[in-house]
VMD Tcl script that draws the C-alpha trace (Angstrom):
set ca {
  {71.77 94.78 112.87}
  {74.75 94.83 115.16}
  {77.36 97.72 114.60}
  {80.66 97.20 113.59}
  {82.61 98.32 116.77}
  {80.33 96.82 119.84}
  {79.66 99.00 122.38}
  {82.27 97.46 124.85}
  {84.87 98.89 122.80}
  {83.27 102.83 123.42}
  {84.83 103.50 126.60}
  {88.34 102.24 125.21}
  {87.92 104.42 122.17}
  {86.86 107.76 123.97}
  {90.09 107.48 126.71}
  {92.06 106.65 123.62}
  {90.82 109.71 121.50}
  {93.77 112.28 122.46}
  {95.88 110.06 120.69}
  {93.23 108.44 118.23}
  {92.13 111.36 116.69}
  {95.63 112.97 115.68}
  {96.69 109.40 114.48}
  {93.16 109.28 112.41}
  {93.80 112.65 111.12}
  {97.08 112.06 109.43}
  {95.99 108.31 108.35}
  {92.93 110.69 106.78}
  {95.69 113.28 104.84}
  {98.07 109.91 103.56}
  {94.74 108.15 102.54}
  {93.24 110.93 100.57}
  {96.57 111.34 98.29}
  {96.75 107.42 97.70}
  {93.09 108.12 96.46}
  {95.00 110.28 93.88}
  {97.94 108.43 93.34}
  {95.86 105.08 92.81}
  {93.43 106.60 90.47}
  {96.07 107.89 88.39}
  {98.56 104.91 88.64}
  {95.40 102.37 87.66}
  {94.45 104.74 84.69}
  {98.28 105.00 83.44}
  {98.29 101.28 83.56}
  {95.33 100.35 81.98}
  {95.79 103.10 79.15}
  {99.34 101.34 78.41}
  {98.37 97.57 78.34}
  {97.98 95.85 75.45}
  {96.68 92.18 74.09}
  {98.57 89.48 75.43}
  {98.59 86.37 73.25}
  {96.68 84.37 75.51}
  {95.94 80.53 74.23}
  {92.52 78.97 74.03}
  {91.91 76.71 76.86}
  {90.08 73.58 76.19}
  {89.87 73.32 80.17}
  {89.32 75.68 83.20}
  {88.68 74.02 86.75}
  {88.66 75.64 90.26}
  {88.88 74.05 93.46}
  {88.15 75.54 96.46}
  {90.66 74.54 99.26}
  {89.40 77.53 101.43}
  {86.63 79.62 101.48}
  {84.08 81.26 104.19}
  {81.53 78.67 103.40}
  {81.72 75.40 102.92}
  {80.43 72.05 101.26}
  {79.72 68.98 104.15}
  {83.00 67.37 105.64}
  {85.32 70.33 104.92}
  {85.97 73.63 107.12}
  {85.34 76.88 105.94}
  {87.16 80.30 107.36}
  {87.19 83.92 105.99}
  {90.30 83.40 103.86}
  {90.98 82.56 100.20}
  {93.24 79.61 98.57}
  {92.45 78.58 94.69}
  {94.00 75.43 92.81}
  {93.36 76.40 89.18}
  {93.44 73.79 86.96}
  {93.81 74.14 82.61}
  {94.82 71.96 79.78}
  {98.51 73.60 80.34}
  {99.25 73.02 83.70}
  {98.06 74.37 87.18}
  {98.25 76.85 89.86}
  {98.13 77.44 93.20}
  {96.35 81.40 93.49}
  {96.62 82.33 97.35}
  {97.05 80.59 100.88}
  {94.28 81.91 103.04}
  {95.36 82.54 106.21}
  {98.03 79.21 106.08}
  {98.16 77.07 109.31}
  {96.61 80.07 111.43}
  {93.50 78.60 111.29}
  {92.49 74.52 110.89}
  {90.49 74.84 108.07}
  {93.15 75.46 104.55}
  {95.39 72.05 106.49}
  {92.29 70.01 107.11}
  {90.78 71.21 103.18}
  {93.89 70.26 101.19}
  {94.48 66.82 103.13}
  {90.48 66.07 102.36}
  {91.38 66.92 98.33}
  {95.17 64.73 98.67}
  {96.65 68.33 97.65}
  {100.05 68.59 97.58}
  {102.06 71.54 96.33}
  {104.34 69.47 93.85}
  {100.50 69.01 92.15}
  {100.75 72.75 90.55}
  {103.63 75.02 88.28}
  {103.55 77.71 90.23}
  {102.28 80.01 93.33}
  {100.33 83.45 92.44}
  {99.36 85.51 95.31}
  {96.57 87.51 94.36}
  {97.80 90.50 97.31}
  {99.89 91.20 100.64}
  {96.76 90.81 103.19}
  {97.02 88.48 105.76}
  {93.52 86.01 104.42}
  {95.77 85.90 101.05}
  {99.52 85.53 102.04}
  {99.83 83.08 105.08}
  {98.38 84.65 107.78}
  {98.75 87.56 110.60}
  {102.67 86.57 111.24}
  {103.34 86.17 107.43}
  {102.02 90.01 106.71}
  {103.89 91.49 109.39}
  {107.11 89.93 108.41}
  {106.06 90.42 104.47}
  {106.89 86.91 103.98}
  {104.19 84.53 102.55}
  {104.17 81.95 104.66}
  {103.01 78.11 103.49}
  {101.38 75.54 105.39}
  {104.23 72.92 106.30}
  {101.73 70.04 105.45}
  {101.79 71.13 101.49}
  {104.90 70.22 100.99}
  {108.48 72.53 100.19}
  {108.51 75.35 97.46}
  {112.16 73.36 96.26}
  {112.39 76.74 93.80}
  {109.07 77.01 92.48}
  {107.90 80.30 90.95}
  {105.95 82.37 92.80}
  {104.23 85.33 91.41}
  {103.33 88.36 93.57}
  {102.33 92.25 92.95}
  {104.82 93.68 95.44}
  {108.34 93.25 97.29}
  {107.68 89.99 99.79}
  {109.73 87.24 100.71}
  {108.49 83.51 99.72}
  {111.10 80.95 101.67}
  {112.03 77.97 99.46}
  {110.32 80.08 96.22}
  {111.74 81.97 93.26}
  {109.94 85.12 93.91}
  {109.25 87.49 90.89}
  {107.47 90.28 91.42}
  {104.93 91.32 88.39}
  {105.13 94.51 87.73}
  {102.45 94.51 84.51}
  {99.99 91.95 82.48}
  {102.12 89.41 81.99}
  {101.52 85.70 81.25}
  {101.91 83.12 84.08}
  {101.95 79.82 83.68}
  {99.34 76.90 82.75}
  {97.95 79.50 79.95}
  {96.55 81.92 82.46}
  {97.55 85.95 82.54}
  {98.37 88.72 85.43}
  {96.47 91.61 85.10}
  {99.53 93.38 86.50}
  {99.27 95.01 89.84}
  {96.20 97.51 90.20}
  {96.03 99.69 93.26}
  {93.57 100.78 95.97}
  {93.97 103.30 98.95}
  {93.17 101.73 101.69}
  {92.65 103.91 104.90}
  {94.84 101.80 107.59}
  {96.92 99.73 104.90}
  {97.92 102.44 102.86}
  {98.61 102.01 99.03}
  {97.36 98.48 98.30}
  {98.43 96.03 95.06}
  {96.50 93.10 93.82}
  {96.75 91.57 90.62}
  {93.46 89.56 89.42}
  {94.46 86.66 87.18}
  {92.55 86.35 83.47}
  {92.13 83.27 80.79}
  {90.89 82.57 77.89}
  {88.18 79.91 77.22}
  {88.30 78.63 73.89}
  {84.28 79.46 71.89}
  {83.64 81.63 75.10}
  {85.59 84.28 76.39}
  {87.13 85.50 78.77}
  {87.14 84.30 82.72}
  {88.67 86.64 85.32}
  {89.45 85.78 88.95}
  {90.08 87.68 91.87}
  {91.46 87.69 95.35}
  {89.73 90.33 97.07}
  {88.76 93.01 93.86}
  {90.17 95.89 96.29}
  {91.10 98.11 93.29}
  {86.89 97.67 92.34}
  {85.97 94.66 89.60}
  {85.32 97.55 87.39}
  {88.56 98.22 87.31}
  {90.29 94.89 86.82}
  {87.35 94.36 84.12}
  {88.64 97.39 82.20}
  {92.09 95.95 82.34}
  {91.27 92.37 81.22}
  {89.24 93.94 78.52}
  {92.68 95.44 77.43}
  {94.59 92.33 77.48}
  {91.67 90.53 74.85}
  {88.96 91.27 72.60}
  {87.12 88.42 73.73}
  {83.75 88.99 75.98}
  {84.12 88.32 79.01}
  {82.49 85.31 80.02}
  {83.21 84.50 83.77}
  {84.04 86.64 86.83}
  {85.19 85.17 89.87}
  {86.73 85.70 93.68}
  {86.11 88.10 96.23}
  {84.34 91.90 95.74}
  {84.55 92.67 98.80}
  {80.75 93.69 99.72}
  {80.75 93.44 103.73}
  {77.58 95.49 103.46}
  {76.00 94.65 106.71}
  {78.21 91.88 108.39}
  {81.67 90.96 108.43}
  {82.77 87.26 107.72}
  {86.12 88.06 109.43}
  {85.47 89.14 113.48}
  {87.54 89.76 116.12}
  {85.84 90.05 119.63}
  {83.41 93.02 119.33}
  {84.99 94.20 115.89}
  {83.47 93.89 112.44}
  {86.62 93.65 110.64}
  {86.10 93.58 106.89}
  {83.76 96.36 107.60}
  {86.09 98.52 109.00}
  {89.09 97.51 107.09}
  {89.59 97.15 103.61}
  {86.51 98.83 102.25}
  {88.38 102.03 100.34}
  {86.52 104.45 102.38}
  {88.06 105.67 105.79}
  {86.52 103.90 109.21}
  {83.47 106.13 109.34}
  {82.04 105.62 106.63}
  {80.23 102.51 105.36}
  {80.10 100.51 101.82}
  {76.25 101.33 101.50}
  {73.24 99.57 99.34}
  {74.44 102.13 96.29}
  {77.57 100.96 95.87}
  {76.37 97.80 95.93}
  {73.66 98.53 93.21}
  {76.21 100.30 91.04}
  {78.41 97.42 91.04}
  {75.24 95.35 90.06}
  {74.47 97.21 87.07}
  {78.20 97.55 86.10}
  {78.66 93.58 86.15}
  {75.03 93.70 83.91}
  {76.74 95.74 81.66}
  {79.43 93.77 81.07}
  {76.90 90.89 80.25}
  {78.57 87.68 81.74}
  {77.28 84.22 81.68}
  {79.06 83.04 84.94}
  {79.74 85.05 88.47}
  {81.33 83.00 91.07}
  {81.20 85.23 94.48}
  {83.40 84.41 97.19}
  {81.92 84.66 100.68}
  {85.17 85.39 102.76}
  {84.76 89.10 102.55}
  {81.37 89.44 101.24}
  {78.12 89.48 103.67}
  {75.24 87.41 103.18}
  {72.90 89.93 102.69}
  {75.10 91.43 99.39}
  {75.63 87.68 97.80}
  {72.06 87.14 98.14}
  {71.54 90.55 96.29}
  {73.98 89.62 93.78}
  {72.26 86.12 93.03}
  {68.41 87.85 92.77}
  {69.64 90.74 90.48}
  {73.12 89.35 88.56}
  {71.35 88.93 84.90}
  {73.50 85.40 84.63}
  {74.42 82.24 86.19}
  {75.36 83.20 89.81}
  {77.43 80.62 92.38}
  {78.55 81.13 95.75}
  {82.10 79.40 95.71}
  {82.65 76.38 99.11}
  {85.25 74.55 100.46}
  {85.80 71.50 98.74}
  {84.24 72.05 95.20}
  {85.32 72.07 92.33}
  {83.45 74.49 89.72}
  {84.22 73.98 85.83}
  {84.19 76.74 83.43}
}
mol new
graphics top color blue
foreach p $ca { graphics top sphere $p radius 0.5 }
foreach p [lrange $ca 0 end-1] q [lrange $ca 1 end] { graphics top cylinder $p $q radius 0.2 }
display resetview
């Protein structure tokens, strides 16, 4: 197994260390009170959520315009962009990493998707594979692939302060309903070591005679944390989990030249210290304890070794999500 900084990079690292190690030290202090801060803000927001009155959908479809893998004639890159489809309209849930790379362009033109297709633009979290790209996260302003069209006022739906050009940006601050019948969880939070205090809001329906299906971007604040919360919001099992959980156990889909990205950033642990095989069996057994009939994994920031793990011990139906497919609930 290859490591996630290459060798090469050694050198650079040690005659950077008089300045590395102070700037890792205080990144360590900041990231061990948003550890704190998170715990206690997710725990004061779960604890004051209540039912929504979410309607019974007749219909639930997903199509994939980006993902890491891919079904034949599409492209596939380590982002995430969801058209949700229900009986009450539609959605557009995140923008990978927008015209950055080929693949979300080349993906949507395959599918004829246009943006005037959906109600409304949900972005799942502020990370560049989510919001637009590298430019679009440093400038905090989602940024949308020219080819899908104008925004001409369209809602769009985030979990923190960005800018959205051509969009009427509200900014959810709690479980909420959205539309085409489908619910925020409200922001939830993880510390992150080199991104600081993080917000993503997972979005939740309700499936009428089965339960309840919840979607994710990345699952940076844990899925057993967004579970809890969409267990607040309904009394209705919860019959489908999908999107990223971010298990880059032993590779990382997103590389930069002798870096291992997702295993270095992201994880909720600070850079020296792995996501290991336990927390991938604990997150197992919590998703078997939750009993669900569906899991739909997203590849873009989970390894292949970890979705294969999933599908052999996931006590249900288990998918790995492509480019180019749409999946029915």
């Amino acid at each position: 197994m290859s490591k996630r900084i290459s060798p090469a990079w050694w050198p650079v690292l040690g005659l950077a260390s008089p300045v590395l190690f102070p700037m890792l030290f205080v990144k360590n202090r900041r990231y061990k009170r948003n550890v704190e801060e998170s715990r206690n803000l997710n725990k004061a927001r779960i604890e004051n959520a209540s039912c929504l009155e979410l309607p019974e959908l007749e219909q639930f479809e997903l199509t994939v315009l980006l993902e890491h893998k891919a079904a034949p004639g599409f492209l596939g890159a380590p982002g995430v962009s969801y058209v949700i489809k229900t009986n009450k309209g539609s959605i557009l849930f995140d923008l990978g990493f927008g015209s950055e790379m080929p693949a979300l362009a080349h993906n949507a033109a395959k599918l004829n998707f246009k943006l005037n297709q959906v109600d409304a633009l949900v972005i799942s979290h502020l990370h560049p594979d989510h919001m637009g790209g590298f430019k679009a996260f440093r400038n905090n302003q989602i940024a949308m692939p020219p080819a899908f069209g104008k925004g001409n006022g369209m809602a769009c739906f985030a979990p923190a302060e960005v800018g959205a050009d051509g969009f009427e940006t509200e900014i959810v601050q709690g479980p909420r309903m959205l539309p085409a019948g489908i619910a925020s969880t409200g922001p939830l939070s993880r510390s992150l070591f080199f991104m600081g205090l993080t917000e993503e809001q997972a979005i939740v329906a309700r499936l009428k005679h089965k339960g309840m299906v919840v979607i994710t971007g990345c699952g940076h604040p844990t899925i057993e944390t967004i579970i809890q919360m969409a267990k607040r919001l309904s009394d209705d099992p919860i019959y489908a989990v999908g999107g990223g959980l971010h298990f880059p156990v032993t590779d990382s889909p997103l590389r930069k030249p002798g870096l291992k990205v997702q295993m270095i950033w992201g994880t909720g642990k600070p850079p020296w210290q792995k996501i290991t095989e336990q927390d991938l069996e604990q997150t197992i057994e919590n998703l078997n304890a939750v009993c669900p009939k569906h899991i739909f994994l997203s590849p873009h920031d989970t390894c292949d070794y970890a979705l294969q793990r999933f599908k052999t011990s996931l006590n249900c139906q288990t998918h790995i999500l492509e480019s180019g497919v749409t999946y029915s609930f």
